[in-house]
TORPA-4810 file (N, C-alpha, C, O; in nm, 3 decimals):
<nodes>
NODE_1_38.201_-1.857_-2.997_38.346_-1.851_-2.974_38.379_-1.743_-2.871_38.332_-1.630_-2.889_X
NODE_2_38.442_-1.764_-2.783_38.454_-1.712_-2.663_38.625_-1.566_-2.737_38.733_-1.605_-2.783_X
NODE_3_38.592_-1.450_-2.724_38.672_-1.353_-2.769_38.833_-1.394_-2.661_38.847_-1.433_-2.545_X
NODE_4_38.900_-1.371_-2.739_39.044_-1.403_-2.743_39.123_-1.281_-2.795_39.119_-1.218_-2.901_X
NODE_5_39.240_-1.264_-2.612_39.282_-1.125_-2.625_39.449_-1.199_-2.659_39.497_-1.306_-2.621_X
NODE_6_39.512_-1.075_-2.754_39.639_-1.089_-2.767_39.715_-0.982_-2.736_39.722_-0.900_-2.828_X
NODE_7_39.774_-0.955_-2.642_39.867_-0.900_-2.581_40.024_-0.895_-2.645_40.103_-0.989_-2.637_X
NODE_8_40.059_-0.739_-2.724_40.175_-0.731_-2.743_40.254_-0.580_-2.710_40.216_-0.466_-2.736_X
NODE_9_40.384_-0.630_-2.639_40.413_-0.545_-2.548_40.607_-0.507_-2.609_40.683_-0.563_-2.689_X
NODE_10_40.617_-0.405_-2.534_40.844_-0.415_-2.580_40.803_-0.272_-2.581_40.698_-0.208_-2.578_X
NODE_11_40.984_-0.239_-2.589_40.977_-0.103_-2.568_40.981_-0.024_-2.693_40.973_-0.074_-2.805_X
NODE_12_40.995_0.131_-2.661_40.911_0.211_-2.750_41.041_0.202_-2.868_41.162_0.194_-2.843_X
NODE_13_40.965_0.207_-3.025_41.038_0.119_-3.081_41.150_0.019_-3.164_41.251_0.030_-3.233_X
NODE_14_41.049_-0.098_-3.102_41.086_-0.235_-3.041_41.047_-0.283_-3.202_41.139_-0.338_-3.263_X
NODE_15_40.926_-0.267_-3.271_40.871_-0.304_-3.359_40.730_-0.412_-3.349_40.708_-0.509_-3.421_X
NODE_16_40.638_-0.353_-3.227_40.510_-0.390_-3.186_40.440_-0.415_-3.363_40.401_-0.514_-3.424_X
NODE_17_40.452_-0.253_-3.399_40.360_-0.244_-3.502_40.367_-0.388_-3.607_40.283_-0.474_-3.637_X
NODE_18_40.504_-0.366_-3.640_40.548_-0.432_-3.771_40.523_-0.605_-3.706_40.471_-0.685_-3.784_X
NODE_19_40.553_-0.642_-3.597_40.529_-0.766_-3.573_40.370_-0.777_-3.566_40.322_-0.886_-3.597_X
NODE_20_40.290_-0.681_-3.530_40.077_-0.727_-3.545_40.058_-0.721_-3.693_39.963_-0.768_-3.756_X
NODE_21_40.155_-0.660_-3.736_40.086_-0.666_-3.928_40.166_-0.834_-3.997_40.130_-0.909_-4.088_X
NODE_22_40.291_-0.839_-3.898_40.295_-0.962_-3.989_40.215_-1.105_-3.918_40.213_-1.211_-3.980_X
NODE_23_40.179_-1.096_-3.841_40.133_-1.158_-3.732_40.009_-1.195_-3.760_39.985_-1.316_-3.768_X
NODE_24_39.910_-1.103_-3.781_39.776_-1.079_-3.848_39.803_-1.124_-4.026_39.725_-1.208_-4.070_X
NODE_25_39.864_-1.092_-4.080_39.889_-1.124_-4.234_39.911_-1.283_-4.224_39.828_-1.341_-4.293_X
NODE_26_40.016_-1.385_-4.147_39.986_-1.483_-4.151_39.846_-1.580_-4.071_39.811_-1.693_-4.108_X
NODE_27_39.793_-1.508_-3.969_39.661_-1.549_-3.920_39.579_-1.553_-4.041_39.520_-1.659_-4.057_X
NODE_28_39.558_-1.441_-4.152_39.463_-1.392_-4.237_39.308_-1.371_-4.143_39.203_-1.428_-4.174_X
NODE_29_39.324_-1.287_-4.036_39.213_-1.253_-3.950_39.160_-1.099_-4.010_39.221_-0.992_-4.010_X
NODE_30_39.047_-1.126_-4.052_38.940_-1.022_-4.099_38.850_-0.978_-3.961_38.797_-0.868_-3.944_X
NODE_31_38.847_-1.070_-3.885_38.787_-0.990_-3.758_38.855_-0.994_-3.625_38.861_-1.079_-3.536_X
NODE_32_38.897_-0.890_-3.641_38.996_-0.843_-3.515_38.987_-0.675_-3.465_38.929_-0.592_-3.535_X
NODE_33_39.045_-0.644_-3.353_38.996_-0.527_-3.321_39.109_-0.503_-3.251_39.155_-0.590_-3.178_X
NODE_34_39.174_-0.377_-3.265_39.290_-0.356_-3.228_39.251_-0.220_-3.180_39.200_-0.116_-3.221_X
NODE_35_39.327_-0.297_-3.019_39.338_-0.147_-2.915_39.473_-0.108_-2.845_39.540_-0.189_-2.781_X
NODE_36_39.499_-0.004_-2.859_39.617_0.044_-2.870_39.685_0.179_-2.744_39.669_0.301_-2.754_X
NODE_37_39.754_0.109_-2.645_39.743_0.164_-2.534_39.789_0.350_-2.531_39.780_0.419_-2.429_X
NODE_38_39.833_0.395_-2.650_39.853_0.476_-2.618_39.808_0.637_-2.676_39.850_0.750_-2.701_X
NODE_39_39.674_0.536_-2.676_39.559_0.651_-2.689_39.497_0.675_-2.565_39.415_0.763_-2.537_X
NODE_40_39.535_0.605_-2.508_39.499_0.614_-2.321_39.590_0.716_-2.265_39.572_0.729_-2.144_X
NODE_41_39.667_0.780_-2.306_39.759_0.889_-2.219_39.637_0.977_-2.165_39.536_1.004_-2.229_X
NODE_42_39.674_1.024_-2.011_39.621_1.099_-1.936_39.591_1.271_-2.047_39.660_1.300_-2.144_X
NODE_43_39.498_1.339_-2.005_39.440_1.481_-2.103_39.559_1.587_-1.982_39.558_1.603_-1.860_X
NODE_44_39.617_1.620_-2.052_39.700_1.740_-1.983_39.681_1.873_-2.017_39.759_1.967_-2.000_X
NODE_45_39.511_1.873_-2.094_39.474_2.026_-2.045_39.480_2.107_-1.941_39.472_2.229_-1.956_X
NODE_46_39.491_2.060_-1.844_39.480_2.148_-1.768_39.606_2.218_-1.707_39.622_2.303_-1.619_X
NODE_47_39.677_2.155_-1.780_39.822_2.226_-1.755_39.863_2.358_-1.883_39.790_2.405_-1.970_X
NODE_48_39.992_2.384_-1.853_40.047_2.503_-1.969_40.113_2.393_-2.038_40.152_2.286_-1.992_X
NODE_49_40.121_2.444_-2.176_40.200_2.382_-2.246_40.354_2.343_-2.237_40.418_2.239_-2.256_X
NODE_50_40.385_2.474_-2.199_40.580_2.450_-2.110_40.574_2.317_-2.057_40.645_2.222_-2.091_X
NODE_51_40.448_2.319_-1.940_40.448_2.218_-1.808_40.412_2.085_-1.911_40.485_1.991_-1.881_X
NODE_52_40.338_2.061_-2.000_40.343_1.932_-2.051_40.434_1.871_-2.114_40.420_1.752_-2.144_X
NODE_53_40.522_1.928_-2.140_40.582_1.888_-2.260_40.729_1.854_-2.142_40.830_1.800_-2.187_X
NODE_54_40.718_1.891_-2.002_40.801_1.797_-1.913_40.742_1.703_-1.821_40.798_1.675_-1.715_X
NODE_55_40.618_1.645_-1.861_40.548_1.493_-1.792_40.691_1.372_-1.829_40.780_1.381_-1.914_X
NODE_56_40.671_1.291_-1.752_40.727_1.222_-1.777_40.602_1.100_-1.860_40.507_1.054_-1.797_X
NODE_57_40.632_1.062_-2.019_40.556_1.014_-2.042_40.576_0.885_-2.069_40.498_0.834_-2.150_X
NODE_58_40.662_0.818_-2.022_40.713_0.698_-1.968_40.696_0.616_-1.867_40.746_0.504_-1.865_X
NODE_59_40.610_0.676_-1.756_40.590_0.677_-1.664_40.477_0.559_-1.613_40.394_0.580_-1.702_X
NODE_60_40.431_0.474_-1.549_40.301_0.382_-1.568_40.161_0.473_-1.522_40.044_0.438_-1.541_X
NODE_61_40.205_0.589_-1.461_40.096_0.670_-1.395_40.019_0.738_-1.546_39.899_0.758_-1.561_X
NODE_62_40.139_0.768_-1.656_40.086_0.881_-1.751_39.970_0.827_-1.831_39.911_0.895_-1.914_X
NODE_63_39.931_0.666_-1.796_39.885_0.602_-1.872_39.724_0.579_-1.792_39.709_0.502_-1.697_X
NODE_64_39.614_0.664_-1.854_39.511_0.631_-1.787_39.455_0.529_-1.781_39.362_0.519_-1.860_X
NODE_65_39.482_0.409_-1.690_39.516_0.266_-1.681_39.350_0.223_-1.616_39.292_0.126_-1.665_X
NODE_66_39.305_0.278_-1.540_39.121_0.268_-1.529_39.062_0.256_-1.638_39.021_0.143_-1.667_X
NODE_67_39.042_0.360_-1.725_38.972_0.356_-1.832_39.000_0.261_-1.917_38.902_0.208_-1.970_X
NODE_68_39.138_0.209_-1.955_39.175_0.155_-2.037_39.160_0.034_-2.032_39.138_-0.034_-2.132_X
NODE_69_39.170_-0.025_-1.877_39.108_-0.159_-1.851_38.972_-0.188_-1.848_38.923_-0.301_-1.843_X
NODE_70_38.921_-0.094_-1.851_38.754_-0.072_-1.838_38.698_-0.067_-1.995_38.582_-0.099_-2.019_X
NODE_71_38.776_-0.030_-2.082_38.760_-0.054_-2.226_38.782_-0.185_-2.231_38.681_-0.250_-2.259_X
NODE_72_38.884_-0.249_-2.213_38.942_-0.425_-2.290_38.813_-0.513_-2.234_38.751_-0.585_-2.311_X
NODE_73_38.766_-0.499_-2.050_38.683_-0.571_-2.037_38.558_-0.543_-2.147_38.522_-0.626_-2.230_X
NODE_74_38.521_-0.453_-2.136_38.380_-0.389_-2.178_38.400_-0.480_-2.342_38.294_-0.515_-2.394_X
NODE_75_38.494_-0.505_-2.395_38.523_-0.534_-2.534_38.492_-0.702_-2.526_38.422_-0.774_-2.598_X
NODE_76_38.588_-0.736_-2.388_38.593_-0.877_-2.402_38.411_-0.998_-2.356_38.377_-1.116_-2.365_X
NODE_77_38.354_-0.869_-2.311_38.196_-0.875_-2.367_38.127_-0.872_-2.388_38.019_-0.903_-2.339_X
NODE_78_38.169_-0.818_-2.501_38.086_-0.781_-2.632_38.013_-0.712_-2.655_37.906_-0.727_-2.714_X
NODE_79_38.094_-0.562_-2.580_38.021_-0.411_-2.594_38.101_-0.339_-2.695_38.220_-0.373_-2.689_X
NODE_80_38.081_-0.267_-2.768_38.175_-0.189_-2.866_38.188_-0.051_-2.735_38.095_-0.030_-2.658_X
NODE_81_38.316_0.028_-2.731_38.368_0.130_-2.673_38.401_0.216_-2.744_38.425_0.189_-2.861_X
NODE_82_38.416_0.364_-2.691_38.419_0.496_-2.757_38.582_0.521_-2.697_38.598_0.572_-2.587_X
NODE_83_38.685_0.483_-2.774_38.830_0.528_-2.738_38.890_0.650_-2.770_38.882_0.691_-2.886_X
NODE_84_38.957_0.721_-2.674_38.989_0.797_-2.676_39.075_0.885_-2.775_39.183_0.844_-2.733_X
NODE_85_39.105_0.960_-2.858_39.234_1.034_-2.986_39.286_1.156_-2.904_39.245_1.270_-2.881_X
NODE_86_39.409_1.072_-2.865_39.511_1.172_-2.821_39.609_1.261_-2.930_39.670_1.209_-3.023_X
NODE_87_39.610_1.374_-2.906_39.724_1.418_-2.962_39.868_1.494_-2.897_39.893_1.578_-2.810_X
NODE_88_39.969_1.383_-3.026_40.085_1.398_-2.956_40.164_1.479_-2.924_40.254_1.470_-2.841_X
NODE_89_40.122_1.594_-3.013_40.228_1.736_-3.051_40.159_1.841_-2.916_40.236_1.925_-2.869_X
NODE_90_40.063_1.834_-2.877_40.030_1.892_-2.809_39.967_1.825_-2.620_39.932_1.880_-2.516_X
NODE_91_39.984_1.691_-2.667_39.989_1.618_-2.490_39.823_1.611_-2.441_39.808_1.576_-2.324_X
NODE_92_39.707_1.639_-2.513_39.610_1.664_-2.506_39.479_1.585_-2.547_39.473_1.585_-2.670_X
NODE_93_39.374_1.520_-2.492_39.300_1.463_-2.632_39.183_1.522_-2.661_39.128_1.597_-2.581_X
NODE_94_39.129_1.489_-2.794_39.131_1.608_-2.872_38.981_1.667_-2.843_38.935_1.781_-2.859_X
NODE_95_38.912_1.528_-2.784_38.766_1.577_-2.735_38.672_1.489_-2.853_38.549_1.491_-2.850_X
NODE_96_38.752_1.409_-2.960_38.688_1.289_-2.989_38.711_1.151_-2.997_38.819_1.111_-2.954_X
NODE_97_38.644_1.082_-3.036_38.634_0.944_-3.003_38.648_0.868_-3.121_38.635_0.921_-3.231_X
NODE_98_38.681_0.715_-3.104_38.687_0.625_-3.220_38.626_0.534_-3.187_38.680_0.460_-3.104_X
NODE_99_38.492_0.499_-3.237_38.434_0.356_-3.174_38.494_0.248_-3.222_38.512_0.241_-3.344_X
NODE_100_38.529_0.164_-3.153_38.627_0.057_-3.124_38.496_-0.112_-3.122_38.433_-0.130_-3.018_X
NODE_101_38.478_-0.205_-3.233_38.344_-0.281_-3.236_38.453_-0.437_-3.155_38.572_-0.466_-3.168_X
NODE_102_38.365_-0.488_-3.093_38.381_-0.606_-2.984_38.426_-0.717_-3.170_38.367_-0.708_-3.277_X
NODE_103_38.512_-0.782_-3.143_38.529_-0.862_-3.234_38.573_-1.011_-3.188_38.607_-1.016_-3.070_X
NODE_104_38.579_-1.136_-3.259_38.641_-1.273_-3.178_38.766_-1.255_-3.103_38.790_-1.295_-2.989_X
NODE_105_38.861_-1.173_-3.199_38.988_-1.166_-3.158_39.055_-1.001_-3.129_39.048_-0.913_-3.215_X
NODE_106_39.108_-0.985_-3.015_39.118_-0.832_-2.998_39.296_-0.806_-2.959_39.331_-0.838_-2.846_X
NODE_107_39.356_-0.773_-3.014_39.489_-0.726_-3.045_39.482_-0.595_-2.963_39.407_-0.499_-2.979_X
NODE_108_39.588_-0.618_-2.861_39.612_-0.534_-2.718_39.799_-0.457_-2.741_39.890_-0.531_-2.705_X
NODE_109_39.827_-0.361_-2.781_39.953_-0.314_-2.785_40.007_-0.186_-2.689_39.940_-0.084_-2.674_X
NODE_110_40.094_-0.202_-2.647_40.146_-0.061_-2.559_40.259_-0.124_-2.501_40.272_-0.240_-2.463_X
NODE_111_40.356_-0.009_-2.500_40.510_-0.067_-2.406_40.470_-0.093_-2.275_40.528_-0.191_-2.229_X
NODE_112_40.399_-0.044_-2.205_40.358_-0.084_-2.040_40.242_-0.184_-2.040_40.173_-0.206_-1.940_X
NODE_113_40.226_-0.239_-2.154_40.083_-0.385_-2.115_40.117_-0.438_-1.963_40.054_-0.431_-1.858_X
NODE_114_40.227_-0.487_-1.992_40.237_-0.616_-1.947_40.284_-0.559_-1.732_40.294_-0.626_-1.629_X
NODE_115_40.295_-0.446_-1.753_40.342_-0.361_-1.634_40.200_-0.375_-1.486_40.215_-0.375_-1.364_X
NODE_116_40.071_-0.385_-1.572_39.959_-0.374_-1.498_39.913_-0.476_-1.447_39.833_-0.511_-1.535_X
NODE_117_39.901_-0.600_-1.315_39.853_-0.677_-1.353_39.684_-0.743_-1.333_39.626_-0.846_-1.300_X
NODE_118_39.656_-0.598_-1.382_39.462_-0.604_-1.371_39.481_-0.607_-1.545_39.373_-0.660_-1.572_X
NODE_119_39.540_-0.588_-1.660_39.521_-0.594_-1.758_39.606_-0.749_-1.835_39.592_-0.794_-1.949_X
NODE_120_39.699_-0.801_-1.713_39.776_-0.933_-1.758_39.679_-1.042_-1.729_39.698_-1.156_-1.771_X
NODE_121_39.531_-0.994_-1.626_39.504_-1.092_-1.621_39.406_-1.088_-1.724_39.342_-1.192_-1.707_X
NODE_122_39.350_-1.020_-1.832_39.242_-1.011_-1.984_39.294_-1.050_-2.094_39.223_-1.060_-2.194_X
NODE_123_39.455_-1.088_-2.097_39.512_-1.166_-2.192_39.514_-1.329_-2.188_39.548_-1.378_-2.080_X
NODE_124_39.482_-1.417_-2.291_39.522_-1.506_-2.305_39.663_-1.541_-2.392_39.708_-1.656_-2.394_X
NODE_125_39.725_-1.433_-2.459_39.850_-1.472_-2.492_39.943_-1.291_-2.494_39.903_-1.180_-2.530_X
NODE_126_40.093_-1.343_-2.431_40.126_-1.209_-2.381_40.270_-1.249_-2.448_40.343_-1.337_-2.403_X
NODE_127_40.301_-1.161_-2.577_40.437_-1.136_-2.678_40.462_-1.020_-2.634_40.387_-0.923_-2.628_X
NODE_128_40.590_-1.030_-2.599_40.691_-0.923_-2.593_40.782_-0.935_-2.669_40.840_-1.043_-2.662_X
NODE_129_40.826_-0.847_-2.757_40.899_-0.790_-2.861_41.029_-0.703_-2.790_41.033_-0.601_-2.722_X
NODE_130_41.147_-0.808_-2.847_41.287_-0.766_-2.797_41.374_-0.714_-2.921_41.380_-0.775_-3.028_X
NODE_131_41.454_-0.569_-2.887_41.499_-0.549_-2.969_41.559_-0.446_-2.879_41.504_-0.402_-2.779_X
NODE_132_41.756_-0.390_-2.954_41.820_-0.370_-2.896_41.808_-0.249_-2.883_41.744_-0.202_-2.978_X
NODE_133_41.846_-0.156_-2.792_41.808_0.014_-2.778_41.875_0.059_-2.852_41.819_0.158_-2.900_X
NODE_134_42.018_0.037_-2.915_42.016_0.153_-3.040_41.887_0.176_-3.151_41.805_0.266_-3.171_X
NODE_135_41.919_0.029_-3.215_41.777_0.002_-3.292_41.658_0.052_-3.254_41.562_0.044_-3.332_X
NODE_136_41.648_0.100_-3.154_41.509_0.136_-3.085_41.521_0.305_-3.052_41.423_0.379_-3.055_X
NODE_137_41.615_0.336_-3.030_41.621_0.441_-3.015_41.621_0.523_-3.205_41.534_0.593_-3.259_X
NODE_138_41.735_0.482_-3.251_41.709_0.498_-3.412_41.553_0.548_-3.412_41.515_0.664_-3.401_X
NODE_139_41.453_0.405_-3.428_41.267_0.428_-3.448_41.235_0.539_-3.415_41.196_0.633_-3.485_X
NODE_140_41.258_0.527_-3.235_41.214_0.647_-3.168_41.229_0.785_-3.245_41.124_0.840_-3.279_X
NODE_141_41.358_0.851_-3.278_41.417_0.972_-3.320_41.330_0.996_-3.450_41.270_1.103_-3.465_X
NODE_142_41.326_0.919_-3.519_41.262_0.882_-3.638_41.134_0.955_-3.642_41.124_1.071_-3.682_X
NODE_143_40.998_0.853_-3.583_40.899_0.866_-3.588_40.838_1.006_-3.455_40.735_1.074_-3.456_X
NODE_144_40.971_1.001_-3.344_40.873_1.151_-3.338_40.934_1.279_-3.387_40.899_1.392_-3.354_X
NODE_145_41.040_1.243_-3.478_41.022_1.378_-3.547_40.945_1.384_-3.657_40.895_1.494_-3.677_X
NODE_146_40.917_1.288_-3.743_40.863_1.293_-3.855_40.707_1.314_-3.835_40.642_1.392_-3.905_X
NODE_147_40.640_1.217_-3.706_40.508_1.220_-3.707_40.470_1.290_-3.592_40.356_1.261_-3.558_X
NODE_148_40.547_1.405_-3.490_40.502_1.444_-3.325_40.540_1.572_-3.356_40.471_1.658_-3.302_X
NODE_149_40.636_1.615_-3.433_40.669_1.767_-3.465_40.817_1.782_-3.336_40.849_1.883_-3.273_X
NODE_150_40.869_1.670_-3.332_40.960_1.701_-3.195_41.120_1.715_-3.305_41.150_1.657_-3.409_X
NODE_151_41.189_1.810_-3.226_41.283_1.832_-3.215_41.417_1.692_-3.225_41.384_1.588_-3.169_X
NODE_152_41.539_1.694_-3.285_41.631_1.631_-3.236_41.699_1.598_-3.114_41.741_1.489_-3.074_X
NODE_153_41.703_1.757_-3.044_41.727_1.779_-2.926_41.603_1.739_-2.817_41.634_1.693_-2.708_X
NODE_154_41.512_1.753_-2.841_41.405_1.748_-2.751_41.401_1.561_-2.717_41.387_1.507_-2.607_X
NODE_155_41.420_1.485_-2.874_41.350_1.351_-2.828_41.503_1.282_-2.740_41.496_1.199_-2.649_X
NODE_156_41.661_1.353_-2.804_41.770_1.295_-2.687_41.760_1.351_-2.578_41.837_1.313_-2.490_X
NODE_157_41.669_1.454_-2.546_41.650_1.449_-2.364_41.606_1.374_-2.313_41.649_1.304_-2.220_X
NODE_158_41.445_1.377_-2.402_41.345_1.304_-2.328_41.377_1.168_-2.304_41.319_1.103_-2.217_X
NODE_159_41.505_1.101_-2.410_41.518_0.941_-2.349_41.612_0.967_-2.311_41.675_0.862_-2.326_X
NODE_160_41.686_1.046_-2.263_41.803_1.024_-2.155_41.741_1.075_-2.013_41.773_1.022_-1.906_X
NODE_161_41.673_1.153_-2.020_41.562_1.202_-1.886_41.474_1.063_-1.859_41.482_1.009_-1.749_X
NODE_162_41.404_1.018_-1.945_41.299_0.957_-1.900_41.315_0.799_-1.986_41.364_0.703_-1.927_X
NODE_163_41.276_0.790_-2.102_41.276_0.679_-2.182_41.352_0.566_-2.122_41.313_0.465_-2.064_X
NODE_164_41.487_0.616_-2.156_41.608_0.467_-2.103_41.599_0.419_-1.955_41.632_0.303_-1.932_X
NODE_165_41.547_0.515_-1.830_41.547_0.488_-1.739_41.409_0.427_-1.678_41.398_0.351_-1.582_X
NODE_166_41.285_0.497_-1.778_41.188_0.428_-1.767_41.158_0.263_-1.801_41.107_0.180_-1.727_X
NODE_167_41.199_0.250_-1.914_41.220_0.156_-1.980_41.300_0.045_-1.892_41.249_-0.068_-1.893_X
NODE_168_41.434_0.065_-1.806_41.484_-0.030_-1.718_41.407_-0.034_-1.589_41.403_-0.143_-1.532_X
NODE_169_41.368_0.031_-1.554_41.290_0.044_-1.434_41.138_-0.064_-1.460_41.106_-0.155_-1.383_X
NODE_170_41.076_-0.033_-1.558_40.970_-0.080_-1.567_40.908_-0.187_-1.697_40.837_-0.282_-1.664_X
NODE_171_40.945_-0.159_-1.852_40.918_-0.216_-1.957_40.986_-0.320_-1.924_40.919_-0.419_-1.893_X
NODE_172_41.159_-0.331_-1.921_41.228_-0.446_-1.938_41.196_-0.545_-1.818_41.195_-0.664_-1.850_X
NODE_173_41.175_-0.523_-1.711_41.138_-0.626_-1.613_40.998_-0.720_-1.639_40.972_-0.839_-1.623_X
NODE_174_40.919_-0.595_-1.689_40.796_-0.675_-1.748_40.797_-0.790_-1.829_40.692_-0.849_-1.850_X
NODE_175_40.916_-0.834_-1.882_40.931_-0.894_-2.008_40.901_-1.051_-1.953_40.847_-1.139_-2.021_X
NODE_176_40.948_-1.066_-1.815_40.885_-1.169_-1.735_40.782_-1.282_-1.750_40.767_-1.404_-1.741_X
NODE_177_40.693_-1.111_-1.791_40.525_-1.225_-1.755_40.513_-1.259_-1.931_40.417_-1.319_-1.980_X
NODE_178_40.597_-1.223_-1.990_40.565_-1.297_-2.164_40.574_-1.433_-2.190_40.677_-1.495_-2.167_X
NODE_179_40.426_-1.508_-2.259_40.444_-1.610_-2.264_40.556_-1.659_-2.364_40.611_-1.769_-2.367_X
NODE_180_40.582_-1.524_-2.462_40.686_-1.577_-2.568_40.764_-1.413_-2.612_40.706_-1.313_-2.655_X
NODE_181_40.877_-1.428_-2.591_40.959_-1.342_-2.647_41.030_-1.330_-2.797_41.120_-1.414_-2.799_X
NODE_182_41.026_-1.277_-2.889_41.056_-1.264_-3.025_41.185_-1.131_-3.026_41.150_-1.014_-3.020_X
NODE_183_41.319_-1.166_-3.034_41.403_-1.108_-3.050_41.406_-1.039_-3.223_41.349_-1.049_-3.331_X
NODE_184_41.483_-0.988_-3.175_41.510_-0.876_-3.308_41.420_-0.816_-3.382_41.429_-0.767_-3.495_X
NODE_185_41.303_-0.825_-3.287_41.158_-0.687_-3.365_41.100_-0.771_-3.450_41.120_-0.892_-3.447_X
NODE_186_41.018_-0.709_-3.539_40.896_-0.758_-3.613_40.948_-0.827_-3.731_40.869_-0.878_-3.810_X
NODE_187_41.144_-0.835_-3.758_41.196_-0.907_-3.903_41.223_-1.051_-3.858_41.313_-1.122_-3.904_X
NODE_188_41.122_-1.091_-3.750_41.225_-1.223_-3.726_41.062_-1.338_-3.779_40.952_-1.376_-3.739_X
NODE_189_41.131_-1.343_-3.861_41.000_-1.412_-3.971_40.978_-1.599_-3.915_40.887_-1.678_-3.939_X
NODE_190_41.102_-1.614_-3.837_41.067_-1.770_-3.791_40.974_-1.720_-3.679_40.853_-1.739_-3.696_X
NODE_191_41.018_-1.653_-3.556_40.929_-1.632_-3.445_40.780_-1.598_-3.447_40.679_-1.629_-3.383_X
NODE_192_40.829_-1.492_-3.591_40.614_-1.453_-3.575_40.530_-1.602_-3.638_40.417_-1.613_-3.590_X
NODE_193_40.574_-1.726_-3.746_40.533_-1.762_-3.805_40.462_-1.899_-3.651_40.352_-1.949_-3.627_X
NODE_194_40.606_-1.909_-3.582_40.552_-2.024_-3.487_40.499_-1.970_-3.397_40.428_-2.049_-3.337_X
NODE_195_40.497_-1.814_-3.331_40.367_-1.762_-3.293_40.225_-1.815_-3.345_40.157_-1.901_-3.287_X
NODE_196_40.193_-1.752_-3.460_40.062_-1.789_-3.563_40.041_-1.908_-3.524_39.935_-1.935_-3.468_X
NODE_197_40.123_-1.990_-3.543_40.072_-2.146_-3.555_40.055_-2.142_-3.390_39.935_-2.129_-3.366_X
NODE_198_40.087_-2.145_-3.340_40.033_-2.121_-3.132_39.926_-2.025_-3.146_39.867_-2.024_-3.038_X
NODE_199_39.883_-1.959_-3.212_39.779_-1.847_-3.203_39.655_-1.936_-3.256_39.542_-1.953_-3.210_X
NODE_200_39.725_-1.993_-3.380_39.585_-2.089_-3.448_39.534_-2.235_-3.369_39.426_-2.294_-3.368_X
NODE_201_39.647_-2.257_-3.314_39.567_-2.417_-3.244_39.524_-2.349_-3.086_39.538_-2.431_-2.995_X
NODE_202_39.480_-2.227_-3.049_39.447_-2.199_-2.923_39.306_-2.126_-2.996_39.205_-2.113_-2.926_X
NODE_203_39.308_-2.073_-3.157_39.168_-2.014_-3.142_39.066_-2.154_-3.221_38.947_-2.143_-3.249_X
NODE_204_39.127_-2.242_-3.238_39.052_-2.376_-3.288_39.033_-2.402_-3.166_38.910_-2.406_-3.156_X
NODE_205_39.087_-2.426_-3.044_39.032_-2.483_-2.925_38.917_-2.431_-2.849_38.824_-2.489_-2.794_X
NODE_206_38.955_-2.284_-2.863_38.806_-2.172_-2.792_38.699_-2.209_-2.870_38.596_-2.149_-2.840_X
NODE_207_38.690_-2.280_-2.951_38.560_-2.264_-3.132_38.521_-2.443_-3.071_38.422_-2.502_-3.115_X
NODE_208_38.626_-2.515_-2.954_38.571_-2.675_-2.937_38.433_-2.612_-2.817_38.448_-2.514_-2.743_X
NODE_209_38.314_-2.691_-2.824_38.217_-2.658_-2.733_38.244_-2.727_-2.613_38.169_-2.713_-2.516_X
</nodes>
């Protein structure tokens, strides 16, 4: 069976996560391998901490986009890869690795997927996840204060500095190259289900000799 990439993309969040768990829960796929673009952020050791913590990390540059395509191929045959663990509180990674094993089916996530198109062309199916920027902004505030150590004040700069403008500039145009768009995030239980069923009669076809 020839490995089969799934590509899911939207902005930061959009509800990527919650749509691959329900997504995967109706597949019932035990072998899958999920790589996740934003363990690929560029190492900003070599900067001061002041200076990192004003990158723009929204940006398509912040995203070490070589390596990262150089992982999906290396995966798509059938090498296991050593991925990178960034950390967020400090902009840095950490100096270890997560081996990442080559599986049939490999689950591809990051708000800029779909932005590259040396990585649009390693997908055979490309979901983008729509959902409205309050709602998204809400997530955002949420999860990096609870899980990044950020500030209230810090995360309404960073998306009025960077996020909202990144995001129109670059995420939302991307939305283009999606073969299927799923409004209202990961609760829209008709969209992910007729996904699955398009997911299942394309990995029965890769399995025809």
């Amino acid at each position: 069976m020839a490995r089969f990439v799934i590509g899911l993309a939207g902005g930061t969040g959009s509800g990527k996560t919650t749509v691959a768990r329900n997504l995967l829960r109706r597949l019932e796929l035990d072998w899958i391998t999920i790589l996740q673009q934003d363990a690929y952020y560029r190492d900003l050791a070599d900067l001061a901490p002041a200076q990192r913590a004003t990158r723009n990390f929204d940006h398509p540059n912040s995203i070490e986009i070589e390596l990262f395509t150089a992982h999906l191929e290396t995966l798509k045959k059938g090498r296991a890869v050593e991925r990178p663990v960034y950390d967020f509180r400090q902009h840095v990674r950490t100096g270890e690795t997560v081996r990442i094993e080559p599986r049939d089916v490999i689950l591809v996530e990051g708000i800029l997927l779909f932005h590259y198109p040396e990585v649009r062309e390693l997908l055979d199916v490309k979901i983008y996840v729509d959902t409205p920027a309050d709602i998204r902004l809400l997530r955002r505030i949420d999860r990096d204060i609870r899980e990044r150590g950020r500030t209230l004040e810090s995360v309404r700069e960073q998306y009025v500095s960077t996020v909202r403008p990144m995001h129109e500039e670059f995420v939302e145009p991307s939305k283009r190259f999606a073969d299927v768009i799923i409004p209202e995030g990961g609760e829209n239980e008709i969209a992910i289900e007729m996904i699955a069923s398009r997911v299942r009669s394309l990995l029965i076809r890769t399995e025809d000799p």
